[in-house]
TORLO-285398 format. One record per residue (C-alpha): residue in three letters; x, y, z. Coordinates in steps of 0.1 Angstrom, whole numbers, plus 5000, padded with zeros to 4 digits. Example, Ala and Ser with C-alpha at 12.3 -4.5 7.8 and 13.67 -1.06 7.14 Angstrom:
BEGIN
ALA512349555078/SER513749895071/
//
This chain:
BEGIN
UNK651294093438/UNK654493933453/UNK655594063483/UNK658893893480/UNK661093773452/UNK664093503461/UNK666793483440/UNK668993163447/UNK672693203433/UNK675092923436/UNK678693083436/UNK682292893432/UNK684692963461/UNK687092983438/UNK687893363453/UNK684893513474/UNK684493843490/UNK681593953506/UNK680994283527/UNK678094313554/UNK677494563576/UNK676194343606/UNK677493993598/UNK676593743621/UNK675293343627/UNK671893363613/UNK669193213636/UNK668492863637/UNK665692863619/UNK666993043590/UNK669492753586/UNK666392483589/UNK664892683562/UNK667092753534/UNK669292423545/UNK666092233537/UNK664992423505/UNK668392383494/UNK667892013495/UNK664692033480/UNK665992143451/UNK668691943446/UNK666391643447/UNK663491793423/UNK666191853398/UNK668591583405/UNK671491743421/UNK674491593434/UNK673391513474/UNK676891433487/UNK677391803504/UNK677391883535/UNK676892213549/UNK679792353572/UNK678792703581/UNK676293013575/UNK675793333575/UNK673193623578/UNK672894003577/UNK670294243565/UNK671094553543/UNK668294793534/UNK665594613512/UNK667594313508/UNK667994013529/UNK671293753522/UNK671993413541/UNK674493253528/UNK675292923533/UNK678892693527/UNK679292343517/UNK681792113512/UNK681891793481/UNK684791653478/UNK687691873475/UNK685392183462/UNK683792463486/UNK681192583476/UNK678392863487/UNK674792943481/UNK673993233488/UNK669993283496/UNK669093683484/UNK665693773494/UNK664794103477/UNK661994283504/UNK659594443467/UNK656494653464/UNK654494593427/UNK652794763404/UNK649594613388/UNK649894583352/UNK647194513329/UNK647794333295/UNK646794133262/UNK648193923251/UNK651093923225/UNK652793583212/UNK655693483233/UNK655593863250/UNK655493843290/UNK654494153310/UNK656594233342/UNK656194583362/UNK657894573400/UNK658494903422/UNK662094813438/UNK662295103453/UNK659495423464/UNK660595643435/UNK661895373412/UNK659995153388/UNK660994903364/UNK659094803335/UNK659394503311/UNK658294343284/UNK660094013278/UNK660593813249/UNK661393423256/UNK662893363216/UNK665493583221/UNK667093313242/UNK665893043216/UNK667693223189/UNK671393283207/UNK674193143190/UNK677993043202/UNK680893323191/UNK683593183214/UNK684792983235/UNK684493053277/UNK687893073297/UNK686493183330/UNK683893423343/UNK684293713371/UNK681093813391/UNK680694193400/UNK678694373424/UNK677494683408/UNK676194943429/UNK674595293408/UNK673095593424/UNK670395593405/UNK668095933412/UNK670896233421/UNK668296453432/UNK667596303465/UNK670096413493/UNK669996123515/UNK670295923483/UNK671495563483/UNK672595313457/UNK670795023441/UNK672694713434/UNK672894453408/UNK674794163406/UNK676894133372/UNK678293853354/UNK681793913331/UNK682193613308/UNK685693653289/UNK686493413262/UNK689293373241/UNK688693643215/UNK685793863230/UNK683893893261/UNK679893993276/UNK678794193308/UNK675394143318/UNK673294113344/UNK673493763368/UNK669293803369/UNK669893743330/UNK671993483333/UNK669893303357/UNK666993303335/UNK668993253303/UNK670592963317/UNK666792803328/UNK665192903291/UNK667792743274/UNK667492423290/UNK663292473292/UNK663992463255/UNK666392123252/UNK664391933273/UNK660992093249/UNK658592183278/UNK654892343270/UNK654892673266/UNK653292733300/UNK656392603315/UNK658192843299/UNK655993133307/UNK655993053345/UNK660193043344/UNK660693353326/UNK658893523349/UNK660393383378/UNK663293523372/UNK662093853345/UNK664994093343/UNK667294273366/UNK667594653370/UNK670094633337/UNK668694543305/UNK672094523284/UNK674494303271/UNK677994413263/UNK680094293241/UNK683794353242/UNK685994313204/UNK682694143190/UNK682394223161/UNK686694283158/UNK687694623174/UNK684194693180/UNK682194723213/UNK678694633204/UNK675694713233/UNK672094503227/UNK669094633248/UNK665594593252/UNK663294923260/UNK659394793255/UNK659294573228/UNK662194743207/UNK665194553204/UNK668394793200/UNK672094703189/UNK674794953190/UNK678094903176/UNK680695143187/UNK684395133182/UNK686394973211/UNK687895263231/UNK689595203257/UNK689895483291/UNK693995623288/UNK694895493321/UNK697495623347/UNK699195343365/UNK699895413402/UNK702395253430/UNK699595193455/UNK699094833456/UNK695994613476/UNK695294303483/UNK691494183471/UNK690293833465/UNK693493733480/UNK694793873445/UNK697894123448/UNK696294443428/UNK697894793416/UNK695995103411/UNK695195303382/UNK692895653372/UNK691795723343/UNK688795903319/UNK686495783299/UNK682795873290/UNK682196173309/UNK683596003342/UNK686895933359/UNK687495573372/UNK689795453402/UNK690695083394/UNK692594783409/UNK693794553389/UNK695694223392/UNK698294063364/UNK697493773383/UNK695193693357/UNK696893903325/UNK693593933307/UNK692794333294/UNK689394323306/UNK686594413329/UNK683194563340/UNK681394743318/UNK682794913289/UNK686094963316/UNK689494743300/UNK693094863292/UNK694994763320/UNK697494473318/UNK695494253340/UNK692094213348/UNK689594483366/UNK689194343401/UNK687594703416/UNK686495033403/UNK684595373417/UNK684195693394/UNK684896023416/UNK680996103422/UNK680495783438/UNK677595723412/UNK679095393396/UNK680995123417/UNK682294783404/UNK683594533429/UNK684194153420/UNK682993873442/UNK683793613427/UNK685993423394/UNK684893073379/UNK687792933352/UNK685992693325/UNK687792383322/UNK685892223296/UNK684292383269/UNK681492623271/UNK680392843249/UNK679493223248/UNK676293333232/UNK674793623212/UNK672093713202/UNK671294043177/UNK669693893148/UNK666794133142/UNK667694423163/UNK667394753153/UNK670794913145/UNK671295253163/UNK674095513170/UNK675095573206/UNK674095903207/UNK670495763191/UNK670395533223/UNK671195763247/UNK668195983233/UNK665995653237/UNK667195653269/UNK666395953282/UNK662995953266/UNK662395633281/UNK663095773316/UNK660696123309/UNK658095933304/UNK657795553304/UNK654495493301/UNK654295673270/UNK657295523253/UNK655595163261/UNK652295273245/UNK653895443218/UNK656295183202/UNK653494943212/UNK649995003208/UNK648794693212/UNK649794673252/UNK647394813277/UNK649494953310/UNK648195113340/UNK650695163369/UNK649495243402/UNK651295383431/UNK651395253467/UNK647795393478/UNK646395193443/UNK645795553428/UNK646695533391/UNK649695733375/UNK648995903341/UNK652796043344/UNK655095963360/UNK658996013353/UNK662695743364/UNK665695903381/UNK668295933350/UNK671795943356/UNK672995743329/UNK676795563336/UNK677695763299/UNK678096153305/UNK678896413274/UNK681896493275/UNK682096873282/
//
């Protein structure tokens, strides 16, 4: 059991935005620390080492520690930022199952997160367009409505717009994506490979979106257990409402828009800055890119951090060869079966995985049910 799971995330200062709610110098031996791992790293996998570090920063926000730290190489600034995720586990029990690795973590008391990863899925992407830049969000979901001191979660997304379609997925994902695919050029054992994925395992979101991929489609692949779901829905797009309250964000000059779509109305800022239709989620239709957006519960928020422009070529992968084809409203059942009982989904659509989760006193949990309060609503 790991009492602590670090996530290191290099991020261009191309635009940066960070909130904190006690931002400060973090203590000197913090710097040592992470200033020293940093170059650890950069010499075990042979890094550039002509950056020096100009500044830092610290700040602790519920279960989650960040120190980030600036550096300068040539004419580029750049900053790591060090996210130390404060996690409780659940033991998991398993057999093994070629190329399968077993993940269970409590993030939070009343949340668990269950997976079962498959490595090939990575092996098997292949290139659909070309990148022109990528836009990092932070996505924060209140995730169990029934609590009244309830709190968001957060996950870190990535939006990678090419020149015909786009994806929105989790930067957890893209991490480990990123260190399978070149565990798999450079043809290391299999234990190697093992060890990585679950380094990194999977974030609290599963899917992958894909924007106009197929054409005028929006097509959704996710993993519950060992199934392996594609959904291809037509592109809609929320009717927006454009607004004369203007913001500055990123240092970008944004407008304002409302609008509906799935069950939930969406405040957005957007900038023609960068005259792309896109953004987070499913969420697109404006004539510039999404910078912000909030629905009217609160539930949802999507605020971007950061945006990376591709100068030379880089290519966007997918990956739904041998996923089951399903209807949204077939996923959205899936979904909310998966979250009444997920033990018994797991055991169900496969029987040859042994799980026992225990809770924080190590009694064992026959039943036990995830908050659901999916971002899609029925329209009433």
């Amino acid at each position: 059991a790991l009492p602590i799971l670090l996530v290191v995330k290099p991020i261009a200062l191309t635009a940066y935005y960070q909130y904190s709610c006690n931002d400060s110098q973090y203590p000197y031996c913090f710097y040592s620390f992470f200033h020293l791992f940093f170059f650890s790293l950069k010499q075990r996998y042979g890094l550039s080492l002509d950056m020096q570090c100009t500044r830092g920063l610290y700040f602790h926000r519920r279960n989650i520690s960040v120190i980030i730290l600036w550096y300068r190489e040539g004419e580029k600034d750049l900053a790591l930022q060090y996210k130390i995720h404060h996690l409780k586990t659940i033991r998991i029990m398993k057999k093994k199952l070629a190329n399968l690795l077993f993940w269970a973590i409590m993030a939070l008391p009343a949340t668990a997160q269950i997976t079962i990863l498959a490595m090939d899925d990575v092996k098997k992407s292949e290139p659909i367009d070309e990148l022109v830049f990528r836009a990092q969000y932070e996505l924060k979901m209140v995730e169990d409505t029934t609590k009244a001191d309830r709190q968001p979660n957060s996950e870190t997304m990535m939006l990678e717009v090419g020149k015909k379609c786009s994806q929105f997925y989790s930067y957890t994902t893209y991490l480990r994506d990123s260190t399978l695919i070149a565990d798999y050029a450079n043809k290391v054992s299999q234990d190697v490979l093992q060890q990585h994925a679950k380094a990194y395992g999977n974030g609290r979101i599963t899917y992958r979106i894909y924007k106009n991929y197929p054409t005028g489609k929006v097509t959704t692949l996710d993993r519950l257990a060992t199934s392996n779901f594609r959904c291809e829905e037509k592109n809609e797009k929320p009717v927006w409402t454009l607004l004369p309250d203007t913001a500055t964000i990123l240092t970008y000059h944004c407008r304002k828009a409302t609008g509906h779509f799935r069950g939930r109305s969406y405040t957005a800022w957007f900038t023609m800055e960068i005259p792309v239709s896109e953004g987070p989620w499913k969420l697109c239709g404006l004539p510039g890119l999404i910078i912000k957006a909030e629905d009217d519960r609160r539930h949802y928020s999507f605020e971007c951090t950061g945006i990376e422009q591709f100068r030379g070529p880089k290519p966007l992968l997918f990956n739904g060869k041998g996923f089951e084809s399903i209807s949204r409203r077939d996923l959205n059942k899936v979904y909310e079966r998966y979250a009444k009982d997920p033990v018994g989904f797991i055991t169900s659509t496969a029987p040859n995985v042994k799980l026992t989760v225990k809770d924080e006193q190590g009694n064992t949990l026959k039943n036990f049910e995830l908050p659901y309060n999916p971002i899609e609503l029925s329209e009433k």
